[in-house]
N, C-alpha and C positions, 0 to 999 in steps of 0.2 A: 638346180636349186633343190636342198633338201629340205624337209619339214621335219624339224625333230620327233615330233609326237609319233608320224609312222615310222618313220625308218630309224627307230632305236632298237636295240637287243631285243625287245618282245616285238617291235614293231612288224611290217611288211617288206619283202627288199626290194629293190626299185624295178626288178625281173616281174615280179606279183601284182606291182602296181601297173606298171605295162600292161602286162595280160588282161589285168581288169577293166584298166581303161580300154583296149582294143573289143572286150565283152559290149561294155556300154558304147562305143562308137559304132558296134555292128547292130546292137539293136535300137539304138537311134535313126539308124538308116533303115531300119528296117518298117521302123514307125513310121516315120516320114512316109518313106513311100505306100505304105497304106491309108494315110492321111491325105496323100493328095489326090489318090481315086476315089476321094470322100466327095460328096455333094451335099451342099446346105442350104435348105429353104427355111425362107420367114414367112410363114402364112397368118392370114390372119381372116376371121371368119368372122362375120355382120348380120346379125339374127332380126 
């Protein structure tokens, strides 16, 4: 499926759009796995 808007004569060609999407899939993953050596407390403190 093409979308006209990018992949017209000024547009990106489907090679660019690849590569960028495999950018943001790599550092999705990359997030992720920094997020889930994440640990999260709810404290709450009673004066």
């Amino acid at each position: 499926m093409k979308i006209p808007a990018f992949f017209t004569e000024h547009g990106i060609t489907s090679t660019s759009a690849n590569h960028l999407s495999n950018i943001a899939k790599e550092n999705y993953m990359a997030i992720e796995k920094q997020m889930s050596s994440m640990e999260f407390y709810r404290l709450q403190s009673v004066l």
